[in-house]
Biopython code that builds the backbone (N, CA, C, O; Angstrom):
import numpy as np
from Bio.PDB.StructureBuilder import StructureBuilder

atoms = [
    (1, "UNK", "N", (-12.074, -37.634, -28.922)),
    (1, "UNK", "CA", (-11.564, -36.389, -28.424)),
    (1, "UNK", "C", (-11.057, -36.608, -26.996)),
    (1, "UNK", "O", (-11.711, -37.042, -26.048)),
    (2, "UNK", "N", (-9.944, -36.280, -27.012)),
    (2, "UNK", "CA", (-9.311, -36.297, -25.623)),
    (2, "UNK", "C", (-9.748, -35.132, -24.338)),
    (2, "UNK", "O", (-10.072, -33.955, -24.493)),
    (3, "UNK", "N", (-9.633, -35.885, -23.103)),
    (3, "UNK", "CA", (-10.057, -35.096, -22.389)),
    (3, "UNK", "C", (-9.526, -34.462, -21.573)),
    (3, "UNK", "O", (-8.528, -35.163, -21.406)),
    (4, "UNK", "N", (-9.370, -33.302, -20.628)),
    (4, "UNK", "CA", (-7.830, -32.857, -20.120)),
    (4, "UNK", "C", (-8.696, -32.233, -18.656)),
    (4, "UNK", "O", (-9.341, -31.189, -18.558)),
    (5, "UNK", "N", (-8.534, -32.886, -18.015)),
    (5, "UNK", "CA", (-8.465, -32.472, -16.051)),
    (5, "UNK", "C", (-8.140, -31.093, -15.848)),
    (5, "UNK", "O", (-7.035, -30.638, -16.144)),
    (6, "UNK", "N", (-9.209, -30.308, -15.274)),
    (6, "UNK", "CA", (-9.328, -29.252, -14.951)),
    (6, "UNK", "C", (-7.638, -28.610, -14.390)),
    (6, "UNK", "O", (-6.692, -29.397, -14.402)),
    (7, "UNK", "N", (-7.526, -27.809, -14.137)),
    (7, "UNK", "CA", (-5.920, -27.024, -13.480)),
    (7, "UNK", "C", (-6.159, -27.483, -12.010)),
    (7, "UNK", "O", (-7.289, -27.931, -11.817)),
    (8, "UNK", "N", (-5.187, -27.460, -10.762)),
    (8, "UNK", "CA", (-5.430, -27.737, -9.502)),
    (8, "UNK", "C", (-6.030, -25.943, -9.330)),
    (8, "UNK", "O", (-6.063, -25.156, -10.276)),
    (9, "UNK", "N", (-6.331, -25.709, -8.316)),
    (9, "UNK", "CA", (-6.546, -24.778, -7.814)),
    (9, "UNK", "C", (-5.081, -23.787, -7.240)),
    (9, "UNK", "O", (-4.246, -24.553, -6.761)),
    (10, "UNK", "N", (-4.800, -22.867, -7.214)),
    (10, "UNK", "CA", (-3.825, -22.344, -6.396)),
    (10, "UNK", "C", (-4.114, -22.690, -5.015)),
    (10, "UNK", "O", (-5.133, -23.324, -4.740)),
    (11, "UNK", "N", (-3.216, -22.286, -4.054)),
    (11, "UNK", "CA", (-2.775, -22.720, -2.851)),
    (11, "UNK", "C", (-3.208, -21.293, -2.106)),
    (11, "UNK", "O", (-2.687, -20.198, -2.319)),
    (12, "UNK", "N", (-4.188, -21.555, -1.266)),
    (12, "UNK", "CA", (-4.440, -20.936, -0.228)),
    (12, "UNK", "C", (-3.407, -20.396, 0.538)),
    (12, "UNK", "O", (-2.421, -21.113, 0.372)),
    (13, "UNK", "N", (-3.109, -19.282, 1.456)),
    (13, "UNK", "CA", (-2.618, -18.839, 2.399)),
    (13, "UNK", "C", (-2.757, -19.643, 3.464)),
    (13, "UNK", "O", (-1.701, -19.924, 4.031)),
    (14, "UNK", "N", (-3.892, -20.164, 3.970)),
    (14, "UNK", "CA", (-4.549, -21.126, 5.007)),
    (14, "UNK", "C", (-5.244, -21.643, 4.560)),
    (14, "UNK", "O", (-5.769, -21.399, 3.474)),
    (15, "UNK", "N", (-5.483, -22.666, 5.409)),
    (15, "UNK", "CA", (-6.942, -23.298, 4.900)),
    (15, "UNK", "C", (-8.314, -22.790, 5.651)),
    (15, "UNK", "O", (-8.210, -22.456, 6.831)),
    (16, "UNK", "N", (-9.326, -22.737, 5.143)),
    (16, "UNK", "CA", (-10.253, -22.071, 5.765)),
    (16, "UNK", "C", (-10.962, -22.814, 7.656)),
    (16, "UNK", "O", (-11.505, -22.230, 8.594)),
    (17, "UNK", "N", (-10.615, -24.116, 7.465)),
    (17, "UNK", "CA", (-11.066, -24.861, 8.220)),
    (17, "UNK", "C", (-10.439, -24.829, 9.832)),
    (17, "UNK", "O", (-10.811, -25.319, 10.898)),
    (18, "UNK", "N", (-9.315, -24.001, 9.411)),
    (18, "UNK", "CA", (-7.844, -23.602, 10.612)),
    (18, "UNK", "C", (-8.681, -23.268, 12.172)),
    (18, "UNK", "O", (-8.441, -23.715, 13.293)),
    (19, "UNK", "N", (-9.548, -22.472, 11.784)),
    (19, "UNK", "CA", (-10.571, -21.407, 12.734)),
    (19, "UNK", "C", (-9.258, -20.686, 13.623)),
    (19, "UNK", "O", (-8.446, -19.871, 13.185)),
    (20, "UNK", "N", (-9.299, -21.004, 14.383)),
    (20, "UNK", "CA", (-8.406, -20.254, 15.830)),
    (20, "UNK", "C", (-7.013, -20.428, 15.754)),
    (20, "UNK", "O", (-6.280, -19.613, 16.314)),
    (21, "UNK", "N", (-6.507, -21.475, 15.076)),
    (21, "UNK", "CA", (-5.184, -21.339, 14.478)),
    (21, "UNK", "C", (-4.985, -20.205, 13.258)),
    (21, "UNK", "O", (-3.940, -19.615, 12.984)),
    (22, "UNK", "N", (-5.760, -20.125, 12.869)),
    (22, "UNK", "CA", (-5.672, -18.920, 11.651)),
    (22, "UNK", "C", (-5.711, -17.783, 12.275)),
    (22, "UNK", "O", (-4.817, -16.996, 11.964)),
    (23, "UNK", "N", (-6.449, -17.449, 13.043)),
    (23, "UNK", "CA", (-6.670, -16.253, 14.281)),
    (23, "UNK", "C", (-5.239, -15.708, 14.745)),
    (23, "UNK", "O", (-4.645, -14.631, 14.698)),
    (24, "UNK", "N", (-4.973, -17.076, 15.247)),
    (24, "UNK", "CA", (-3.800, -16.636, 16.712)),
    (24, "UNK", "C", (-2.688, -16.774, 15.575)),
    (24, "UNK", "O", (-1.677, -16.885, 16.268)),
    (25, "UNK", "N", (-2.243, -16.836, 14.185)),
    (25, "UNK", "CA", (-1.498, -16.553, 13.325)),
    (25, "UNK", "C", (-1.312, -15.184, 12.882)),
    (25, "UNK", "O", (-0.213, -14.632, 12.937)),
    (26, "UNK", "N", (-2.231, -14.693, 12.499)),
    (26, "UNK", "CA", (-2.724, -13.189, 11.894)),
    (26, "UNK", "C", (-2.333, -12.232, 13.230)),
    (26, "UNK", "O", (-1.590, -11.274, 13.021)),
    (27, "UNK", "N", (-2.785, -12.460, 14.495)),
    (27, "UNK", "CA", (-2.898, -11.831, 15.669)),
    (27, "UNK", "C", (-1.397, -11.582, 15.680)),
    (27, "UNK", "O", (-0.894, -10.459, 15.693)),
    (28, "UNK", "N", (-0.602, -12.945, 15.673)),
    (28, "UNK", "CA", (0.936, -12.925, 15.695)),
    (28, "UNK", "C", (1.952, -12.062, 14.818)),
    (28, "UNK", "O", (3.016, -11.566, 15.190)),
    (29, "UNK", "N", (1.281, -12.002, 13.407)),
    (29, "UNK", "CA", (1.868, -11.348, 12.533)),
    (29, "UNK", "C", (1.430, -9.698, 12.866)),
    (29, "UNK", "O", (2.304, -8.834, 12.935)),
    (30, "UNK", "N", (0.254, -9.443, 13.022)),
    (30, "UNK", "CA", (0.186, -8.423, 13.290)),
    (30, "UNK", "C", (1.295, -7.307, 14.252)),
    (30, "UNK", "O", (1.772, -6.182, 14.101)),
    (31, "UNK", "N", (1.352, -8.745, 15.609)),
    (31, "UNK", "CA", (1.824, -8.230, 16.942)),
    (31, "UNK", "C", (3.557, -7.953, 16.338)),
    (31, "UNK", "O", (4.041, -6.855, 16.614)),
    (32, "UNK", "N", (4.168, -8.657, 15.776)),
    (32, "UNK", "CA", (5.362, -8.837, 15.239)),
    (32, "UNK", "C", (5.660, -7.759, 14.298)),
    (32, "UNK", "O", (6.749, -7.185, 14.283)),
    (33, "UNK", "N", (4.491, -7.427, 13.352)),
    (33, "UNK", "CA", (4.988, -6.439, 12.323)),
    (33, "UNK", "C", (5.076, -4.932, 13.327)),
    (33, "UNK", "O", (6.033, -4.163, 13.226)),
    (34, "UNK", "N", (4.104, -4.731, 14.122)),
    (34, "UNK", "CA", (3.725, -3.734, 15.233)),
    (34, "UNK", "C", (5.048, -2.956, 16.105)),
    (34, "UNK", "O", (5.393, -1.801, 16.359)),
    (35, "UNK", "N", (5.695, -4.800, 16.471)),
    (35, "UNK", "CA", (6.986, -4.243, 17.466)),
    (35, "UNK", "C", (7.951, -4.282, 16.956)),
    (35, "UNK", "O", (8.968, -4.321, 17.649)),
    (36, "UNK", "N", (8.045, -4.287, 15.509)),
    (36, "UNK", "CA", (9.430, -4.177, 14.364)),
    (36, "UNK", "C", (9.283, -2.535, 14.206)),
    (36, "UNK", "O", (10.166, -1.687, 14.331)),
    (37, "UNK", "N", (8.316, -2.416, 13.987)),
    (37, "UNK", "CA", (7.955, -0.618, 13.589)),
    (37, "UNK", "C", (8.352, 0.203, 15.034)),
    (37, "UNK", "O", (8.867, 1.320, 14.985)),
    (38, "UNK", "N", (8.104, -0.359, 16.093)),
    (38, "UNK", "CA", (8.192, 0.812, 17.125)),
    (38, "UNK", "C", (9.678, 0.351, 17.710)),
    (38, "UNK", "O", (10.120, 0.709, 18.802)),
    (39, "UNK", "N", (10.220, -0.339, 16.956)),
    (39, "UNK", "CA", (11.563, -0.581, 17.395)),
    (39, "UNK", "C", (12.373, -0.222, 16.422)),
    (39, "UNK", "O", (13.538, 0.033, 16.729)),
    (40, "UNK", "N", (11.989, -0.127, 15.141)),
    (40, "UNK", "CA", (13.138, 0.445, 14.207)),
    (40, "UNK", "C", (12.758, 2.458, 14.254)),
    (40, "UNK", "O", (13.465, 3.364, 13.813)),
    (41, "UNK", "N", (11.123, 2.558, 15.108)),
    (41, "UNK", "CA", (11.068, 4.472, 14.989)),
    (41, "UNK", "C", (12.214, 4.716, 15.827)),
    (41, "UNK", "O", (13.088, 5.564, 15.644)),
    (42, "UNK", "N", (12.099, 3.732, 16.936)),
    (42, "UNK", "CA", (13.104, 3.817, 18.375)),
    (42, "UNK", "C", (14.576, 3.841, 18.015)),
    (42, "UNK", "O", (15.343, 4.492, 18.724)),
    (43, "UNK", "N", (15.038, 3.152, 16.922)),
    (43, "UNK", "CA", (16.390, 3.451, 16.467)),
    (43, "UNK", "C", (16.725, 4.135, 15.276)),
    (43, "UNK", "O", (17.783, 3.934, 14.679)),
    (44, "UNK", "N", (16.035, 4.776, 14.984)),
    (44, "UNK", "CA", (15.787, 5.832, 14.126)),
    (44, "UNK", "C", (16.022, 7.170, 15.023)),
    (44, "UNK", "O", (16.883, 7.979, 14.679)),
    (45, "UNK", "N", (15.371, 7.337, 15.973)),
    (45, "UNK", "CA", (15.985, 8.144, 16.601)),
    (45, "UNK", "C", (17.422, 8.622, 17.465)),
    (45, "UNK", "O", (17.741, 9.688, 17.990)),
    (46, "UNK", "N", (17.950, 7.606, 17.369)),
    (46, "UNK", "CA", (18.917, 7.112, 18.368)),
    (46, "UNK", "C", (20.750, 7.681, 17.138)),
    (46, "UNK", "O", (21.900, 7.870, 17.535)),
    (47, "UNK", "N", (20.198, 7.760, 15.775)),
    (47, "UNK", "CA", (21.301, 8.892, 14.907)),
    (47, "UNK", "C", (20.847, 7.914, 13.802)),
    (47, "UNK", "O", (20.238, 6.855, 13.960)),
    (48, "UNK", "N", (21.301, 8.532, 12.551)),
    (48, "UNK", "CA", (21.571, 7.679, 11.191)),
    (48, "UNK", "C", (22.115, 6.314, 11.225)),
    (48, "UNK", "O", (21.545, 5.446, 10.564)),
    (49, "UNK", "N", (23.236, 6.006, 11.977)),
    (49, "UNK", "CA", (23.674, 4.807, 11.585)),
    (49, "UNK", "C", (22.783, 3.665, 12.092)),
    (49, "UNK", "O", (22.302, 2.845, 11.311)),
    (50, "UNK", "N", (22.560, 3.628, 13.496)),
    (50, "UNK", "CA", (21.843, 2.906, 14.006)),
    (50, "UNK", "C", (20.335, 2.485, 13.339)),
    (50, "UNK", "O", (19.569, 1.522, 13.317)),
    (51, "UNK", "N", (20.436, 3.822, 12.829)),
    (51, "UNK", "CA", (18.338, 4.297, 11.660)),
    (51, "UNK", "C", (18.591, 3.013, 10.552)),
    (51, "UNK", "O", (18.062, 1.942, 10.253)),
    (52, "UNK", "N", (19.733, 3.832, 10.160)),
    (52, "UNK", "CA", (19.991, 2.518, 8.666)),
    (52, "UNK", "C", (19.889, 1.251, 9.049)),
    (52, "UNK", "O", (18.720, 0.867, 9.082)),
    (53, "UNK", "N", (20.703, 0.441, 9.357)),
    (53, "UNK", "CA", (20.554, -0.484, 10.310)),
    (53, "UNK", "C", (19.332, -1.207, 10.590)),
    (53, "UNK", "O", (19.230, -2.330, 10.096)),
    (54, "UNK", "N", (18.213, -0.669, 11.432)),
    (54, "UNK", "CA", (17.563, -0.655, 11.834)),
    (54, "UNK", "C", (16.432, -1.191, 10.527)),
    (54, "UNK", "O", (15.740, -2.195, 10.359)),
    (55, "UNK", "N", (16.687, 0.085, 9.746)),
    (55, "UNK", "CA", (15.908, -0.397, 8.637)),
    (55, "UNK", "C", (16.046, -1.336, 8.108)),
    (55, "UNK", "O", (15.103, -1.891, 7.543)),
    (56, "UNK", "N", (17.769, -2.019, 8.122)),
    (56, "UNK", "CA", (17.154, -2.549, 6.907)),
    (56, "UNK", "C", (17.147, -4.351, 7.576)),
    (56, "UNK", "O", (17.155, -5.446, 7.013)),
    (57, "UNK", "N", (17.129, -3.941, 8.934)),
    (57, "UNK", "CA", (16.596, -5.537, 9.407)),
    (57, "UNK", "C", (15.216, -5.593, 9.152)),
    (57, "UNK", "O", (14.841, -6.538, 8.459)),
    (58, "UNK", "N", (14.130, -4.561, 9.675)),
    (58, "UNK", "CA", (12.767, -4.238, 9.761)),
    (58, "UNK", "C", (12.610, -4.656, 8.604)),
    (58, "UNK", "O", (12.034, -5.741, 8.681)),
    (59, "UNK", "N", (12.869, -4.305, 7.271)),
    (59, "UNK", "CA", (12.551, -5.086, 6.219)),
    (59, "UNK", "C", (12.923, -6.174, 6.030)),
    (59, "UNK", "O", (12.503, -6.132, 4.873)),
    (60, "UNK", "N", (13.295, -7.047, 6.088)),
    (60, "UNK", "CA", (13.800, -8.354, 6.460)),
    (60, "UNK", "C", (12.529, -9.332, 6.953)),
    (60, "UNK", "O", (11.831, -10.054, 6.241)),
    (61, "UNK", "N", (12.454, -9.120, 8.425)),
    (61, "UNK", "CA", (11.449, -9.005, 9.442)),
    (61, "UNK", "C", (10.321, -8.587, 8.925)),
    (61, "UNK", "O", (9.539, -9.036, 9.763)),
    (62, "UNK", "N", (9.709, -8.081, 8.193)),
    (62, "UNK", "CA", (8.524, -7.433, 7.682)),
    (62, "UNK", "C", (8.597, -8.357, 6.628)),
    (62, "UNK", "O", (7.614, -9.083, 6.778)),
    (63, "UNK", "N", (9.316, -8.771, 5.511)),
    (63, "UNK", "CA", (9.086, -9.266, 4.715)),
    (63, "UNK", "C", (9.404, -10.974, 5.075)),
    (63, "UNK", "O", (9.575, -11.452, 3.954)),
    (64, "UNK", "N", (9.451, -11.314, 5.382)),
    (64, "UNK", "CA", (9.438, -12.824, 6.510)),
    (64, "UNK", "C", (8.452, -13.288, 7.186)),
    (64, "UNK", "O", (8.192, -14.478, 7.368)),
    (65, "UNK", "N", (7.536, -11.820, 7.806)),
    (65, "UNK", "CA", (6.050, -11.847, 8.175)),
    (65, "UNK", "C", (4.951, -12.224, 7.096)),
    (65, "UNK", "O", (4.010, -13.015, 7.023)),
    (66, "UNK", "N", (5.625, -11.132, 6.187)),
    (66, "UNK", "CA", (4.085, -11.628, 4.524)),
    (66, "UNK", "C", (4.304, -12.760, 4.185)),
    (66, "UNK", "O", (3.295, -13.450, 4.039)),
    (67, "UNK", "N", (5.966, -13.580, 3.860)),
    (67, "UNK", "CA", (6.114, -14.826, 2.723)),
    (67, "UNK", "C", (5.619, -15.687, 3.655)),
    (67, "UNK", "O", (5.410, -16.767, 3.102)),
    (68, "UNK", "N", (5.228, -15.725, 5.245)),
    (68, "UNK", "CA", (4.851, -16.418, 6.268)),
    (68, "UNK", "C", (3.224, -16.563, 5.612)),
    (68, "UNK", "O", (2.742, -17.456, 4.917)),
    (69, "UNK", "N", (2.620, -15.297, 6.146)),
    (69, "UNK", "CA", (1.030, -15.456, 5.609)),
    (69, "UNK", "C", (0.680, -15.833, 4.544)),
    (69, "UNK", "O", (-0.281, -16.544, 4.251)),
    (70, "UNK", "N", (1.630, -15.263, 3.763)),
    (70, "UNK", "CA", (1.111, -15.554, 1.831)),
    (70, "UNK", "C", (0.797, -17.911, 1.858)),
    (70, "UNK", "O", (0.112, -18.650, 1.151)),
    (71, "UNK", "N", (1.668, -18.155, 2.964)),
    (71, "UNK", "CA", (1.556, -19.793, 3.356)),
    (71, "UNK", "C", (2.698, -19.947, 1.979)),
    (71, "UNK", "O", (2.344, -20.756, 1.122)),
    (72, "UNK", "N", (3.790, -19.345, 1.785)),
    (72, "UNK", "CA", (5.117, -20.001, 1.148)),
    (72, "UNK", "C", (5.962, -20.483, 1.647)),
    (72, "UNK", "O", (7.037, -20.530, 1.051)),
    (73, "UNK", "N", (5.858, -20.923, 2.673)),
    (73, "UNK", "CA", (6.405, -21.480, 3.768)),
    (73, "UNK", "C", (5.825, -22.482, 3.987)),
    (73, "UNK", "O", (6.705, -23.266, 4.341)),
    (74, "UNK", "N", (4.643, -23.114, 4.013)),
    (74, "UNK", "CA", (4.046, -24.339, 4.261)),
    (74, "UNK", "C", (4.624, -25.157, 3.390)),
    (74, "UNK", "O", (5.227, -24.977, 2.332)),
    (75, "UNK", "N", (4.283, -26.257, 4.136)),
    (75, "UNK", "CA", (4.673, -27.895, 3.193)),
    (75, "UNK", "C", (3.537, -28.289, 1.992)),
    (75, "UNK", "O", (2.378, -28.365, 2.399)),
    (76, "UNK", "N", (3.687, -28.455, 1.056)),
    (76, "UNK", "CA", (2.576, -29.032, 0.416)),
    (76, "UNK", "C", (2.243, -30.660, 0.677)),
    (76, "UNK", "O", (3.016, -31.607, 0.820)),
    (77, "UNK", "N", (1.058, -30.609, 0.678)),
    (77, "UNK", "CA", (0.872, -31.607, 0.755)),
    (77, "UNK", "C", (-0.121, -32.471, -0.349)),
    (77, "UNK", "O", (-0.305, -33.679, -0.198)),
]
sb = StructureBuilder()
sb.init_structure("model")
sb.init_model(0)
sb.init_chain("A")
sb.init_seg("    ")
for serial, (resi, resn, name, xyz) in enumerate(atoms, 1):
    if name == "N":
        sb.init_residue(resn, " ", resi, " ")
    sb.init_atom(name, np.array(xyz, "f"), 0.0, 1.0, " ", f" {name:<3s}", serial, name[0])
structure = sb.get_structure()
């Protein structure tokens, strides 16, 4: 009977071992998602066109922040 090697594991976001690099990552994303929001309320106010606009970089930018954390961006190694 043949024998067949467990699956790899999926791929972490980080590795747990990061400590303070994982920190000052999260801290970053946080700070980044934070001043996308008070900069697209800020041109949101400023009329519609600029709002639109605004939005639809913030999503961009917002979604560039998660595929960052999710670690789809890392190299495998």
């Amino acid at each position: 009977m043949s024998q067949v090697a467990p699956p790899r594991l999926p791929p972490v976001a980080l590795d747990d071992d990061d400590g303070l690099n994982r920190l000052r990552l999260r801290l970053w994303q946080w700070w980044v998602a934070f001043i996308t929001v008070l900069i697209t309320a800020w041109l949101i106010s400023l009329g519609p066109i600029p709002g639109i606009i605004a939005v639809l970089v913030a999503k961009h930018i917002l979604v560039a922040v998660l595929v960052m954390g999710m670690g789809l961006d890392a190299k495998n190694s």
